[in-house]
C-alpha positions, 0 to 999 in steps of 0.5 A: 613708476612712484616718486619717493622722498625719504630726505625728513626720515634720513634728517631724524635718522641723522639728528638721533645719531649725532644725539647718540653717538656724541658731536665729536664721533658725529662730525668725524664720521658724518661727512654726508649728505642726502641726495635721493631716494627710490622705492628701497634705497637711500642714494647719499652723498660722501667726499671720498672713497675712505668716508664711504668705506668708512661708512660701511664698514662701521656704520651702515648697519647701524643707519639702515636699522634706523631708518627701518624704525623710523620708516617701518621699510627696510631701506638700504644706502648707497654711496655716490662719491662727489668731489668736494672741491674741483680742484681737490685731489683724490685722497686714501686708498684704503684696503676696500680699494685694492679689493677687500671688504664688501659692501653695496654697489658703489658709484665712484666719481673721484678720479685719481690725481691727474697729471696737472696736480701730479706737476703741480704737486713736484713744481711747489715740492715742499723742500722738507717733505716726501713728495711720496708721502701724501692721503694718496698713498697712504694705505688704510685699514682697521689699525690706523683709519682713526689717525688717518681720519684725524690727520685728513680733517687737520689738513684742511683746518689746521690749526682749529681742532686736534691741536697738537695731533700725536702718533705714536707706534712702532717702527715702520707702522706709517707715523712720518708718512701720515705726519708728512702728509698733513704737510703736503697737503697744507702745502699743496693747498696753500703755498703761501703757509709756513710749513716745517717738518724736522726730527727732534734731533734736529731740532735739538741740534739746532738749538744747540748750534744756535746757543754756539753762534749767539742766534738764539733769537733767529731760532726762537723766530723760525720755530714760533711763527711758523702755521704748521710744525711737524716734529718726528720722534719726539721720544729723542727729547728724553733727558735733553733738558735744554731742547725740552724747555725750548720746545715747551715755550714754541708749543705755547707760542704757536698754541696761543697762535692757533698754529698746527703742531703734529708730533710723533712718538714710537710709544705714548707720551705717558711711558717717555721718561726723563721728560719734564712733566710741564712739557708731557701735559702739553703732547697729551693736551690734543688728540694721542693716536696710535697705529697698530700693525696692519692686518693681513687684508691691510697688508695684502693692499699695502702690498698691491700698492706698492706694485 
């Protein structure tokens, strides 16, 4: 039985695809590293079951025909999920999990969150956030892989890319869930952060209160030396000219601190009107994504995870 080692034509492959796809799509997406080969495939490694579906669902096609033009063999890939991290939980189910899509033989090693991190998880519970919005229970599928790809990566870097971190859609479409658990996860990783996640009308209210009882500097301290602020329905801010100018100079605050800010919309920030135009060009600095209503297979699996 021969030996094989395809890893130089899997790094060609991999530098021609950072060439054409660009170094923002390439780092989002090429999570991967290679592991092994036998006579007719490629074995890579991936972090989870959501970049392995993503993979193959997006770009399995397009690696093996590079592979084939770079080896004149038609290779396949396979997907071995490797834990990042021994601690780290599981993260995303997506549709493929719950039995949608097809793809290659996959060999999964992620297990579920055990009950140790379960009670780990409730004894650090954030007192802001649902315990139930949490990457585990988010539901994945083709209307919102994207934003759930961005809100994981800021997760695990907050605060160094997709800042600010905008999602807007309609009612019931996931945008607090996927807002929370970006903050679950910070919180869950280091419960030493800073971590506050309100509506905007709270946030409004506050202002307003703090303005009654003469406290408007214990408000600027809470909100401009936090490491994550996660602000829900900012579309309430429209027409409050006071809290506009009060969230205009925290957004610069905690910009210039390379503090985390994530924001949710129910449309995008262009169509808010009665916003002041400084304070739109901020939300619009960072990454804007929206979330469309699922499809019947995403549907179907969000439906299954419930039960």
């Amino acid at each position: 039985m021969g030996s094989w080692n395809y890893s130089v034509f899997w790094n060609e492959a991999m530098n021609q695809a950072k060439a054409e796809l660009g170094e923002h799509e390439f780092a989002m997406w090429f999570n991967i590293e290679y592991d092994s080969s036998t006579e007719s495939a490629i074995l890579v490694r991936v972090p989870s079951s959501f970049y392995r579906d993503q993979l193959v669902r997006q770009y399995q096609k397009y690696l093996e025909t590079k592979l084939f033009e770079l080896t004149g063999k038609t290779l396949g890939l396979e997907f071995l999920v490797v834990k990042p991290q021994p601690a780290e939980p599981a993260i995303l189910s997506s549709a493929a999990d719950a039995g949608q899509g097809e793809g290659p033989i996959h060999r999964t090693t992620v297990p579920g969150p055990t009950t140790r991190e379960n009670l780990r998880r409730e004894f650090h519970r954030h007192p802001q956030l649902r315990l139930d919005y949490t990457f585990e229970n988010f539901v994945i599928g083709d209307n919102n892989g994207f934003a759930a790809n961005a809100a994981l990566a800021i997760s695990k870097n907050p605060g160094t890319s997709y800042n600010p971190f905008l999602i807007y859609g309609g009612v019931g479409l996931g945008k607090t869930h996927l807002m929370q658990s970006i903050g679950n996860r910070v919180w869950l990783e280091n419960g030493k952060a800073k971590v506050i996640c309100i509506t905007a009308e709270e946030f409004t209210n506050e202002f307003i209160q703090s303005i009654h009882d003469k406290t408007t500097q214990n408000f600027k301290n809470k909100y401009r030396y936090v490491d994550v602020l996660l602000i829900d329905d900012i579309h309430f801010l429209q027409n409050k000219l006071g809290s506009q100018e009060e969230l205009f100079h925290t957004f610069n605050a905690l910009y210039d601190a390379n503090k985390q800010m994530v924001f949710t919309c129910d449309r995008p920030v262009s169509e808010l009107k009665n916003l002041s135009d400084r304070l739109r060009s901020r939300f619009e600095r960072g990454l804007n994504v929206d979330l469309q209503p699922p499809n019947f297979e995403t549907r179907c699996a969000i439906l299954k995870k419930k039960v």
